[in-house]
C-alpha positions, -999 to 999 in steps of 0.1 A, spaced: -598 -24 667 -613 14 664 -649 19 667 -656 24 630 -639 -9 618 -656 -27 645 -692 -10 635 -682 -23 597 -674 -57 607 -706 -62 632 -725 -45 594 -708 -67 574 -714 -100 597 -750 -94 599 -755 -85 557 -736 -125 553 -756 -138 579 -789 -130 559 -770 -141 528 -763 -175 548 -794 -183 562 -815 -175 532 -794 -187 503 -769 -212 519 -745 -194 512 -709 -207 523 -690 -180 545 -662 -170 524 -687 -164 498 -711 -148 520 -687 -124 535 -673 -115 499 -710 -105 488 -720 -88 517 -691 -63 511 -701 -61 476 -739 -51 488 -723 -27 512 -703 -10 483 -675 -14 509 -638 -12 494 -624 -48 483 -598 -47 510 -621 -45 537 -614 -62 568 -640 -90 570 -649 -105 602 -640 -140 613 -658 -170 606 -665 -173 646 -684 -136 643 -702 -149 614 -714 -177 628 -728 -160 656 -742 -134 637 -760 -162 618 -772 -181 652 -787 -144 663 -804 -146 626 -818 -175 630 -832 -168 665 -845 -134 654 -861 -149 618 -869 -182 613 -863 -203 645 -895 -222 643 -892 -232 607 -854 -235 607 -851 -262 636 -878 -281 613 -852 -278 579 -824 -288 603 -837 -319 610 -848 -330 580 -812 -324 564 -796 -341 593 -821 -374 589 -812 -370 550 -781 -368 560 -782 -399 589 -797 -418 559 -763 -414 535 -739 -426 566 -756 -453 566 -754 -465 532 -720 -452 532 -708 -467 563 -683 -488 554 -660 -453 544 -661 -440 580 -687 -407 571 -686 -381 586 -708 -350 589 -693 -316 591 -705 -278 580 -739 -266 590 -756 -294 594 -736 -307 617 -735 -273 634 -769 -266 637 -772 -238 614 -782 -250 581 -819 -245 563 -833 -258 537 -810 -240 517 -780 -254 531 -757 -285 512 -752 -316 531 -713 -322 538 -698 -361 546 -661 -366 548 -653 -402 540 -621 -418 554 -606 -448 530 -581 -470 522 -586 -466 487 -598 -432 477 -616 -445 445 -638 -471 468 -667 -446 471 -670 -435 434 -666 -478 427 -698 -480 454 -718 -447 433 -710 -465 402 -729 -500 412 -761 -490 430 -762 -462 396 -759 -433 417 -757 -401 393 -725 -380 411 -707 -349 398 -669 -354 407 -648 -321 416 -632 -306 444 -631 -287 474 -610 -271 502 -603 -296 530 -601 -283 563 -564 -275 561 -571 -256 529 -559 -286 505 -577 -296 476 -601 -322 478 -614 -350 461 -651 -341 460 -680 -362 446 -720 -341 444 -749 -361 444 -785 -342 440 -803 -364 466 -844 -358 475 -856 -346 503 -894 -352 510 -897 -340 546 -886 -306 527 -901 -312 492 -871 -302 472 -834 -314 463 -806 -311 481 -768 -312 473 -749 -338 492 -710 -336 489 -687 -366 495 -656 -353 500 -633 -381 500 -598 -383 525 -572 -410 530 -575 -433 561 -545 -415 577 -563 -378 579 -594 -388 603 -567 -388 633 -568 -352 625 -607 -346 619 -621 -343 650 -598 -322 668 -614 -291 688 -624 -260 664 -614 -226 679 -646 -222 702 -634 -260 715 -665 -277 696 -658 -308 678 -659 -296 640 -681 -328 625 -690 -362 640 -699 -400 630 -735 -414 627 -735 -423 662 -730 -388 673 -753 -376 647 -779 -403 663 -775 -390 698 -781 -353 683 -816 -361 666 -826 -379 700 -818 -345 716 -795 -360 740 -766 -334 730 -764 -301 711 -736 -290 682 
C-alpha cells in the first residue's frame, strides 16, 4: 500500500472511530460516514474492521477511558441480566459489549441457539415483553432472524436496544471459532461472569 492510501485509511479509521465511540455507530456504517465527512470519493478504500477497532480502543484510551469502563460495565451487567432470563436458548453475547468497546451508546447483541426458532418470540410473548422483530446480518453475512427489545438501564439512566438474534441449534458449533486476531468473537454467561469479576479480558 503507497503512503497516501495508507495516510487516508489511518484518516478515515480515526473519523469512524469518533463516530463509533460517540454515537454507537456499527462499523460498516461508521466507515461509510466517515468517508462522507472526509468528502472522500465513494470508492475509497476503507480500512479493515481489525484497523477500526484499534483505532477505536486508541479513542477510547485517549477520550473517555474513565467514563467508558463505567458504561461498559453497566451494559455488560444489563446484558448478564437478559442471559439469564434467556437461558434456556443458549445466549450468547457478541459485538462491543462483549469486546470491550461499547459506551453508552452502544446496542446490546445476544445470539440465541434453539431447536425451535419461534421459542424466544413464544417466551417475549408470555412475560408481555414489547419486541420489534426484523433482521440482521449473521456472522457469515446471512440474514437473520432478529427480535429488538428497548430494555432500561438505571446504572446509565437511559434505554438501551437489546437485539436477539435468533439461530438454529446446529450454527453454535460454528460461533465461537477464533476471529482473525485469534479472540473468541462472543461468549456465554459464564464467560461473561468471569469477565465482570476481572478474572479475564475480551
Amino acid at each position: 500500500m503507497d503512503a497516501s492510501r495508507d495516510d487516508t485509511s489511518h484518516e478515515i479509521a480515526a473519523v469512524a472511530a469518533r463516530l463509533v465511540v460517540e454515537e454507537g455507530l456499527e462499523y460498516a456504517a461508521a466507515k461509510r460516514r466517515a468517508v462522507k465527512q472526509l468528502g472522500l470519493p465513494a470508492r475509497t478504500p476503507l480500512p479493515d474492521n481489525a484497523a477500526l477497532d484499534a483505532a477505536v480502543r486508541e479513542d477510547i484510551a485517549v477520550f473517555c477511558p474513565d467514563t467508558q469502563a463505567v458504561e461498559l460495565r453497566a451494559l455488560r451487567e444489563l446484558a448478564l441480566l437478559w442471559m439469564d432470563r434467556l437461558q434456556a436458548f443458549r445466549p450468547h453475547l457478541g459485538g462491543a459489549v462483549w469486546h470491550g468497546t461499547a459506551t453508552r451508546h452502544s446496542d446490546i447483541y445476544l445470539q440465541l441457539f434453539c431447536e425451535d426458532p419461534k421459542a424466544p418470540e413464544w417466551t417475549l410473548l408470555d412475560h408481555r415483553v414489547d419486541y420489534h422483530p426484523g433482521s440482521v446480518n449473521g456472522w457469515r453475512g446471512e440474514p437473520v432472524e432478529a427480535l429488538t427489545l428497548r430494555v432500561r438501564s438505571e446504572a446509565l439512566g437511559q434505554w438501551v436496544l437489546l437485539h436477539l438474534m435468533v439461530h438454529d441449534l446446529d450454527d453454535q458449533r460454528g460461533a465461537l471459532k477464533p476471529d482473525a486476531q485469534g479472540r473468541k468473537p462472543r461468549g456465554d454467561a459464564q464467560a461473561l461472569r468471569r469477565m465482570l469479576a476481572g478474572e479475564v479480558a475480551a
